[in-house]
C-alpha positions in Angstrom: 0.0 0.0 0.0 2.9 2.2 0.6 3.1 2.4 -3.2 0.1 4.9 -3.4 1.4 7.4 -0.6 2.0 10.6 -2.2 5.6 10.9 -0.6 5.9 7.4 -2.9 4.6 8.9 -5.7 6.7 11.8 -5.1 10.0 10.4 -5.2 9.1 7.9 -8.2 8.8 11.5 -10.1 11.6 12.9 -9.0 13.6 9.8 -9.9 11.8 9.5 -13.6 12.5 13.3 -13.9 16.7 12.7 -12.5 16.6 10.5 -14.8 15.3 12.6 -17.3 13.1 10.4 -18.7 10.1 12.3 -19.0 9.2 14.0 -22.4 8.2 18.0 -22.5 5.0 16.6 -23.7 4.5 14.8 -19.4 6.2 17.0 -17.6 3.7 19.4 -18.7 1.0 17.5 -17.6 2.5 16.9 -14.5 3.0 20.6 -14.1 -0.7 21.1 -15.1 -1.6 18.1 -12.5 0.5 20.0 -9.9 -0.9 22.8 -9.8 -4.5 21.8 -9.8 -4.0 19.9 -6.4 -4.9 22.3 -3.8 -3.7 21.9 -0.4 -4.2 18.5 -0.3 -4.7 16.1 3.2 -4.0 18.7 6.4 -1.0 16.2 7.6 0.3 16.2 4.1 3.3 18.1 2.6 1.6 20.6 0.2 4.3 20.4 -2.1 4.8 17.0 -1.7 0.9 16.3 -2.4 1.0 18.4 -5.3 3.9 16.3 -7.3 2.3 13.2 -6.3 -1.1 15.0 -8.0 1.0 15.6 -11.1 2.6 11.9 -11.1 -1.0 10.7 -11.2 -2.2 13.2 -13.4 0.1 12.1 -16.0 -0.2 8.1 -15.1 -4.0 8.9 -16.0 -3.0 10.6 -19.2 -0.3 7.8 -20.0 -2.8 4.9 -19.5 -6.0 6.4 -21.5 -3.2 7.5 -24.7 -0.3 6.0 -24.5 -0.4 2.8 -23.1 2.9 1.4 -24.3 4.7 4.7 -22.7 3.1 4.3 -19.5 4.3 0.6 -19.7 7.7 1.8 -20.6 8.4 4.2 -17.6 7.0 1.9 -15.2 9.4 -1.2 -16.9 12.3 1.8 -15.7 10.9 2.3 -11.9 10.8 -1.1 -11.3 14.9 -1.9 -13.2 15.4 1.3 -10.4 13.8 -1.0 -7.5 11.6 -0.3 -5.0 13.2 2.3 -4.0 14.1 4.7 -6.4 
């Protein structure tokens, strides 16, 4: 369950993005996804909730358009481990 916490979500971004594996085309929307979060949960990192907002946002995107691609960056978070 730990895979759906948004400080999980947050770091698989900021690896995917380190990695710079992300194309103009999703960090966009996971700019657009960030900033349409709100504050999020009151125990929650704002920031934090916000990128974890955008990694879904584009996850969403990914897996309605581009199947393969969303496929493709998950195959590279799981060669990084569970951990990333």
């Amino acid at each position: 369950m730990a895979d759906v916490r948004a400080d999980a979500q947050s770091r698989l971004l900021s690896w995917l993005e380190d990695n710079e594996l992300l194309s103009s085309e999703e960090l966009d929307l996971v700019r657009r996804g960030r900033n349409s979060a709100g504050r999020g949960p009151r125990r929650a990192d704002a920031a934090v909730y916000g990128r974890a907002t955008g990694f879904e946002t584009m996850v969403g995107w990914l897996f309605l358009n581009n199947p393969a691609r969303l496929a493709e960056l998950f195959d590279h978070l799981e060669q990084a481990g569970s951990n990333p």
